[in-house]
C-alpha positions as a Markdown table, in Angstrom:
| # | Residue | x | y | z |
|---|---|---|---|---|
| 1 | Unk | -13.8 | -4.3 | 9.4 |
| 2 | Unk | -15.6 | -4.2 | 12.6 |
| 3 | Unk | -18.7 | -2.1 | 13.4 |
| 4 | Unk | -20.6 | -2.1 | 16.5 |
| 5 | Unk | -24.3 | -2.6 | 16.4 |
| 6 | Unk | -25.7 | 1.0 | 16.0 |
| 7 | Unk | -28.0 | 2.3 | 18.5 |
| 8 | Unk | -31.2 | 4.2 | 17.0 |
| 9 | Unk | -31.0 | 7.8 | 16.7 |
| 10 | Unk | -32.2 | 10.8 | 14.7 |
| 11 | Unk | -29.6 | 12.9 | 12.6 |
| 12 | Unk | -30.0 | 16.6 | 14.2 |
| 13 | Unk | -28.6 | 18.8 | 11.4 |
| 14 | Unk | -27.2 | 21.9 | 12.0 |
| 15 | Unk | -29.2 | 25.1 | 10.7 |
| 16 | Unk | -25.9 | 27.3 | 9.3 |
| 17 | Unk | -15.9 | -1.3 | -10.7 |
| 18 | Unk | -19.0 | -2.1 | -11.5 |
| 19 | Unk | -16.3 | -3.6 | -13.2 |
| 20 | Unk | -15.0 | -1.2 | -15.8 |
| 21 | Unk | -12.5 | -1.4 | -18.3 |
| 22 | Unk | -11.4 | 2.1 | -17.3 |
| 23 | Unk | -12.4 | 4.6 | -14.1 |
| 24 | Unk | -14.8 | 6.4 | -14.8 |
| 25 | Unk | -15.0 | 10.3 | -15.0 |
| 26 | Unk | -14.9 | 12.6 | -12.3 |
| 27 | Unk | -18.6 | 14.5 | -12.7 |
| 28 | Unk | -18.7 | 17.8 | -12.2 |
| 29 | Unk | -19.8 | 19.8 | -9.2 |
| 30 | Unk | -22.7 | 22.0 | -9.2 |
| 31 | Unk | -21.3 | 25.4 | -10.5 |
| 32 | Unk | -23.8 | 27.1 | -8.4 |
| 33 | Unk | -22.6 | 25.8 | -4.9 |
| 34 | Unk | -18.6 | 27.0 | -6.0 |
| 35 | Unk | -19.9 | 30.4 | -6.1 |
| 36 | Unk | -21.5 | 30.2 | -2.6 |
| 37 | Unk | -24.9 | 29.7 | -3.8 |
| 38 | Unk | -27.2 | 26.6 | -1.9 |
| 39 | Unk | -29.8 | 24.7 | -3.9 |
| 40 | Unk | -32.1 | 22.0 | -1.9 |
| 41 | Unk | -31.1 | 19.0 | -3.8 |
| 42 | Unk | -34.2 | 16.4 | -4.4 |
| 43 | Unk | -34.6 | 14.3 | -1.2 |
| 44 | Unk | -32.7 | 11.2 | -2.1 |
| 45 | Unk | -35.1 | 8.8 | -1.5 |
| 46 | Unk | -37.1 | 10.6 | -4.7 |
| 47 | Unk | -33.6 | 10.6 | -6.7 |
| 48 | Unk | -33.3 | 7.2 | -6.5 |
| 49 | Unk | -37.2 | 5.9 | -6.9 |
| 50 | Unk | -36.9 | 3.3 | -3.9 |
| 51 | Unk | -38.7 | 5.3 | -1.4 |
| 52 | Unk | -38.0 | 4.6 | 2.3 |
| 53 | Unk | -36.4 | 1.2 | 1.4 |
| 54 | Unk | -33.0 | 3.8 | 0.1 |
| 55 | Unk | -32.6 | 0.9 | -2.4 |
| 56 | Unk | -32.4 | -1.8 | -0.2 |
| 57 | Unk | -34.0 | -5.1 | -1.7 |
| 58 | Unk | -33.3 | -8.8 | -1.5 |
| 59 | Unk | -30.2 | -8.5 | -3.6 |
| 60 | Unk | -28.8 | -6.4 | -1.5 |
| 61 | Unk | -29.2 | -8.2 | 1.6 |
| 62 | Unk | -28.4 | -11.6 | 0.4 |
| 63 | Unk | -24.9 | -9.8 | -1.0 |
| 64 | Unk | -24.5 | -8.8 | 2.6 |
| 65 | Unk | -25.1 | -11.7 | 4.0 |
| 66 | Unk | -22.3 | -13.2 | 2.1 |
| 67 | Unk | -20.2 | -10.5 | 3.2 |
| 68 | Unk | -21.0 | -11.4 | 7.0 |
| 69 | Unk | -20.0 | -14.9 | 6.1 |
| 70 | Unk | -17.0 | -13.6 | 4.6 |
| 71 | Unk | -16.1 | -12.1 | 7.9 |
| 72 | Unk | -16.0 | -8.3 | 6.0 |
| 73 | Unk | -19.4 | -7.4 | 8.7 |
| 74 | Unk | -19.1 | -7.2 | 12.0 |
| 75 | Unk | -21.6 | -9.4 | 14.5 |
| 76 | Unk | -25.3 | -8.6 | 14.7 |
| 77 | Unk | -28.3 | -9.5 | 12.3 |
| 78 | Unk | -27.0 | -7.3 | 8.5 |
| 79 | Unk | -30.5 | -5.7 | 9.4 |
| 80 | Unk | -28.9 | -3.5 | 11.7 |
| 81 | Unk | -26.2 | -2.9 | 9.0 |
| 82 | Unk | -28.7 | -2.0 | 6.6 |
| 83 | Unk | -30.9 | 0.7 | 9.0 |
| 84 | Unk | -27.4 | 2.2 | 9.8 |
| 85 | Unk | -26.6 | 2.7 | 6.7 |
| 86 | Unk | -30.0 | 4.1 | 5.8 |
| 87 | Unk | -29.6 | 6.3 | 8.7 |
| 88 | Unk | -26.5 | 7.9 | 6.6 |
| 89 | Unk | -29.3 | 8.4 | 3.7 |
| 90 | Unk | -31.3 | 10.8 | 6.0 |
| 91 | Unk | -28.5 | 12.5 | 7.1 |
| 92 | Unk | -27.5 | 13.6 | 3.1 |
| 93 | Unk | -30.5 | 14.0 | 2.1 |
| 94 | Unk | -30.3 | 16.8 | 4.4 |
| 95 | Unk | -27.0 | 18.0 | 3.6 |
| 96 | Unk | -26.1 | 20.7 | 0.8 |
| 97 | Unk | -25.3 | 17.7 | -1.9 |
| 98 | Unk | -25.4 | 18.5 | -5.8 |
| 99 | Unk | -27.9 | 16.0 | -7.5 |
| 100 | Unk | -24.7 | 14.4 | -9.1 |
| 101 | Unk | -21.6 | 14.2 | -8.2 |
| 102 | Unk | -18.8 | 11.9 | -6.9 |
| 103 | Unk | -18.7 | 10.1 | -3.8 |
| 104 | Unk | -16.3 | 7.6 | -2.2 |
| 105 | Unk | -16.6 | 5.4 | 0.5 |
| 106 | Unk | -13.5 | 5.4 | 2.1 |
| 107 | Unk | -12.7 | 1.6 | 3.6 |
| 108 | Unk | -15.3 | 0.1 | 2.0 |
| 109 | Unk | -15.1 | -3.4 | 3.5 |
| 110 | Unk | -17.6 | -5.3 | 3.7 |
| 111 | Unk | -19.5 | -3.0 | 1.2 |
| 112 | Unk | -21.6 | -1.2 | 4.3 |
| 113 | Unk | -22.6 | 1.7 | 3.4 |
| 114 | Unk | -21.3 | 2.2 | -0.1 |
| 115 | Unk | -23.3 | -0.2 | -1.5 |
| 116 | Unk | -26.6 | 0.8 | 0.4 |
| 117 | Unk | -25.7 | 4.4 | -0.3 |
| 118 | Unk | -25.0 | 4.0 | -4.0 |
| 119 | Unk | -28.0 | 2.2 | -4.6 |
| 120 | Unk | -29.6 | 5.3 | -3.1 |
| 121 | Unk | -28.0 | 7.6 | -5.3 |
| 122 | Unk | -28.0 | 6.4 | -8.9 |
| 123 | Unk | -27.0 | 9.7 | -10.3 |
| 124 | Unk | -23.6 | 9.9 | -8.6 |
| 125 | Unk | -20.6 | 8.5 | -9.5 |
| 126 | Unk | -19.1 | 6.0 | -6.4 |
| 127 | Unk | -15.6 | 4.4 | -5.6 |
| 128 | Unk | -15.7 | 2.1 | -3.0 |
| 129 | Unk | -12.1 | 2.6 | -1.9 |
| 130 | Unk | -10.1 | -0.5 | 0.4 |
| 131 | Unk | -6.7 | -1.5 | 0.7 |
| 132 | Unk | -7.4 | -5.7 | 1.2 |
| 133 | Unk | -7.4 | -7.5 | -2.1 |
| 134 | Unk | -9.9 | -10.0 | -0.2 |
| 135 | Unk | -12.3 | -7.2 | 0.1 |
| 136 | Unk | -12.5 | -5.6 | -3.1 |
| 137 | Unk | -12.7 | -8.8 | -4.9 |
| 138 | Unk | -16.2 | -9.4 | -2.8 |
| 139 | Unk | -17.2 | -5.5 | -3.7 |
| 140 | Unk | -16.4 | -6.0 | -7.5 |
| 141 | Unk | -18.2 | -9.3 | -7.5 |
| 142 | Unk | -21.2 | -7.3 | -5.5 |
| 143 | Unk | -21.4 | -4.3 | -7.9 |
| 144 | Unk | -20.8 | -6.7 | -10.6 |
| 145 | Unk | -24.2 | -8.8 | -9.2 |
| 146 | Unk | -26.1 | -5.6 | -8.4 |
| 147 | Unk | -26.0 | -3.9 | -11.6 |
| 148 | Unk | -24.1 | -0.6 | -10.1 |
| 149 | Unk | -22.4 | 0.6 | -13.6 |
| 150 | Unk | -22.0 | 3.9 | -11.6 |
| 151 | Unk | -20.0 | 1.9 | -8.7 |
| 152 | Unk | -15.9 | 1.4 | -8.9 |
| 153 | Unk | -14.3 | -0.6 | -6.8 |
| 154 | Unk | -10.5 | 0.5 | -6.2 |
| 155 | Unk | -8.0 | -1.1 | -4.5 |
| 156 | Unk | -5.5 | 1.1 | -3.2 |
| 157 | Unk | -4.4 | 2.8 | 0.3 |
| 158 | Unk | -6.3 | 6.0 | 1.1 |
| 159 | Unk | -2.6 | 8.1 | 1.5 |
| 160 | Unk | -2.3 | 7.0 | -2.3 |
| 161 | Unk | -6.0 | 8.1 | -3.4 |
| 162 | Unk | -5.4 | 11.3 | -1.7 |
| 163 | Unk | -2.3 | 12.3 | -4.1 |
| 164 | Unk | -4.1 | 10.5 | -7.0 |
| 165 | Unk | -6.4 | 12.2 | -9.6 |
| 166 | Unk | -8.7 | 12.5 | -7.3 |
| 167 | Unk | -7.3 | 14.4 | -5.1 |
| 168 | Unk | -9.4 | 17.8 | -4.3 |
| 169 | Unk | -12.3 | 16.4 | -7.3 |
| 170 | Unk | -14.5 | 14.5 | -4.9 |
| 171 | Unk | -18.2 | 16.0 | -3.6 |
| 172 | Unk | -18.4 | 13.5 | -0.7 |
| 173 | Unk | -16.3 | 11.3 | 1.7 |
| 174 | Unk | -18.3 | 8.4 | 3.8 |
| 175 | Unk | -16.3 | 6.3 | 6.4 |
| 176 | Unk | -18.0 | 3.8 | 8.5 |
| 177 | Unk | -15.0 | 2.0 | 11.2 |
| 178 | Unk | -12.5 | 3.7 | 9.0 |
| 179 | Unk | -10.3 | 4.7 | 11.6 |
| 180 | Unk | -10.1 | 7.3 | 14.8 |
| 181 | Unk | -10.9 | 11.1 | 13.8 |
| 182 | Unk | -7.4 | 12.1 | 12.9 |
| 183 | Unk | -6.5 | 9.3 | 10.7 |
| 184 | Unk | -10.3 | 9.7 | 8.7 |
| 185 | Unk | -10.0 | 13.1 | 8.4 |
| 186 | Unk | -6.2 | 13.5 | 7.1 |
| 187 | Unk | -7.5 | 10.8 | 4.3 |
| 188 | Unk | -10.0 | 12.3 | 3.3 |
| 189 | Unk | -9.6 | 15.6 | 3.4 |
| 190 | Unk | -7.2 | 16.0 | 0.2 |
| 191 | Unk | -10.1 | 14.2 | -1.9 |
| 192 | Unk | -12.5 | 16.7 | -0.9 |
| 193 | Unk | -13.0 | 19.7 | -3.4 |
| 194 | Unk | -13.4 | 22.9 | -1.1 |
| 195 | Unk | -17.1 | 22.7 | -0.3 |
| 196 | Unk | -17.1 | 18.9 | -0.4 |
| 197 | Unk | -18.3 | 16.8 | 2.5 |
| 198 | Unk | -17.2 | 14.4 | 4.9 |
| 199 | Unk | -20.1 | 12.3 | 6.6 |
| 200 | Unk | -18.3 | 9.7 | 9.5 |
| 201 | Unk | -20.1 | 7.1 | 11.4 |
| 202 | Unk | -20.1 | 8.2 | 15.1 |
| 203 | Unk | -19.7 | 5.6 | 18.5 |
| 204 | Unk | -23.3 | 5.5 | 20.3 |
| 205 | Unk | -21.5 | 7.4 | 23.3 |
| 206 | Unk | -20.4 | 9.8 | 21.3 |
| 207 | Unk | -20.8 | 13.8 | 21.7 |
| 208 | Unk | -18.3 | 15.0 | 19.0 |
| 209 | Unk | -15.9 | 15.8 | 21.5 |
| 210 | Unk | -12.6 | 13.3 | 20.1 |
| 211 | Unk | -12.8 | 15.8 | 16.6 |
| 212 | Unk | -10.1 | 18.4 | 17.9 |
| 213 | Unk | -11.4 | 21.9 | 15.8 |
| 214 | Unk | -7.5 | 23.0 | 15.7 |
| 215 | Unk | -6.9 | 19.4 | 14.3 |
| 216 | Unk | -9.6 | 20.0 | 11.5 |
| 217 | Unk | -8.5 | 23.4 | 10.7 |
| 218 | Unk | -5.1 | 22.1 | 10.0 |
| 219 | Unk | -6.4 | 20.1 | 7.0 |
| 220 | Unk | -9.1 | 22.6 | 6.0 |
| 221 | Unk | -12.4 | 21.2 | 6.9 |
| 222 | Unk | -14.6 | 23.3 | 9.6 |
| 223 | Unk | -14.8 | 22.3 | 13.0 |
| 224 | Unk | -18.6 | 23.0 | 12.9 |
| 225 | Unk | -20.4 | 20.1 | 12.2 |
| 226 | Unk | -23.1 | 20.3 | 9.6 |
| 227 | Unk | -24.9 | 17.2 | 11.1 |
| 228 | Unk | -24.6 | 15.5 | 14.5 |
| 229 | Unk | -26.3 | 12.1 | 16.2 |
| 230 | Unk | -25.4 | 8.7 | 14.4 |
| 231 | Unk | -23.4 | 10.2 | 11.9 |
| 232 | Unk | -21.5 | 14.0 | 11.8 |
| 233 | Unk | -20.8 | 16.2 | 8.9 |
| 234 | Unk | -18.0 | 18.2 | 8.3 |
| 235 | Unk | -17.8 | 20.7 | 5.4 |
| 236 | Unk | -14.0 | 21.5 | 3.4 |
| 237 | Unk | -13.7 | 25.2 | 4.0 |
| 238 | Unk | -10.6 | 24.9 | 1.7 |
| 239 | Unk | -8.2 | 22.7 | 0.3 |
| 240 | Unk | -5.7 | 20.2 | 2.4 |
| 241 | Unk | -2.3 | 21.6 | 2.9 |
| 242 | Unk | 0.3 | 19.9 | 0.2 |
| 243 | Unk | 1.5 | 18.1 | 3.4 |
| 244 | Unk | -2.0 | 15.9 | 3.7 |
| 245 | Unk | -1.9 | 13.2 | 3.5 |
| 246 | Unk | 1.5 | 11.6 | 4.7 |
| 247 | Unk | 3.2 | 8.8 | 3.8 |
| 248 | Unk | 1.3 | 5.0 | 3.8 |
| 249 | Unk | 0.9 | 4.5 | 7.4 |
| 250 | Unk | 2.3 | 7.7 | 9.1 |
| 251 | Unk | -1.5 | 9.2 | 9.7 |
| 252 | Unk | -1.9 | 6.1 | 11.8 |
| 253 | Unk | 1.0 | 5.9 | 13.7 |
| 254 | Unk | 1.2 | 9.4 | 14.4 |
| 255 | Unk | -2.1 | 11.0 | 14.6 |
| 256 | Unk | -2.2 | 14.7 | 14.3 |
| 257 | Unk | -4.1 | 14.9 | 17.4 |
């Protein structure tokens, strides 16, 4: 997967396997936020216990080194990697997120941000999703290293995880070079539960501008970000249609905007 080196900037939020025998269970949702009412989670740099470093250590860079080697990161120092990923930290520590839930990271590659992300967030279930067999096998070795027994590593197309069991169950969507805004959105849209969130890295350039608000309606998510800067937030107002997502391959060649 490629990814460009990410330019510094603040998150402006808007004011409103390991490997496993088995996957593991989806966890429930804060009851509270289904019936419309917002707690402030705990920031998630006091979740994890890491402070600033958002669970980044040695470990964790040496694994990504070896996925630069691998090819799975794109060029730059895996520093950059790293702060960019911690940048997606900031931004959900400022969203509406349950203290547990589920979260998937949705092209996983080269393991960047799920694994800085879950390392972050101990208390949440995360699948770090990719079609490559290459891939994965890195990520399962990587959680398998790292200790992440609340990490699993699947290996399937996201049109197929989208009419899976975890279609409309998941509390978070992360993408990071996934694809353009019309293919990231119609996969991950039917994973979301209504409420859910879908956090996408954004170009440096970028004002918001190439996520078409009739194209996000169609698939339920509101056009009005929750977050904007390095990466933008959009909440699922309600479920995706039946008709999201299409078959393997059709959200790409034909984009719905």
């Amino acid at each position: 997967m490629c990814a460009r080196r990410p330019r510094v900037t603040s998150p402006v939020v808007a004011s409103s396997s390991s490997r496993t025998d088995r996957p593991l269970p989806l966890v429930p949702h804060d009851p509270g936020r289904s019936a419309g009412v917002v707690s402030r989670p705990t920031p998630f740099a006091s979740r994890s216990g890491v402070g600033d470093a958002a669970g980044v250590d040695d470990d964790l860079t040496n694994v990504l080194e070896r996925s630069r080697t691998l090819g799975f990161l794109g060029p730059g120092p895996v520093t950059d990697h790293i702060e960019h990923a911690q940048r997606l930290v900031a931004v959900l520590d400022a969203l509406p997120l349950p203290t547990a839930g589920t979260g998937v990271d949705l092209g996983s590659g080269g393991g960047v941000p799920g694994l800085v992300v879950a390392r972050a967030l101990p208390t949440w279930r995360w699948i770090l999703l990719d079609a490559m067999e290459r891939r994965t096998a890195f990520l399962d070795q990587a959680v398998h290293d790292l200790g992440l027994r609340h990490v699993e590593v699947r290996r399937e197309r996201a049109e197929l995880s989208g009419r899976s069991e975890l279609r409309h169950g998941v509390d978070l969507v992360v993408a990071r070079s996934f694809g353009p805004p019309a293919v990231t959105a119609e996969c991950a849209a039917p994973l979301l539960r209504v409420g859910g969130i879908l956090v996408v890295s954004e170009p440096p350039t970028s004002d918001g501008a190439r996520w078409s608000a009739d194209g996000l309606r169609s698939l339920g998510l509101d056009p009005e970000p929750l977050a904007r800067g390095t990466w933008i937030a959009f909440r699922q107002d309600e479920k995706a249609p039946e008709s999201a997502p299409r078959a393997v391959g059709r959200p790409g060649k034909r984009p719905l905007w």
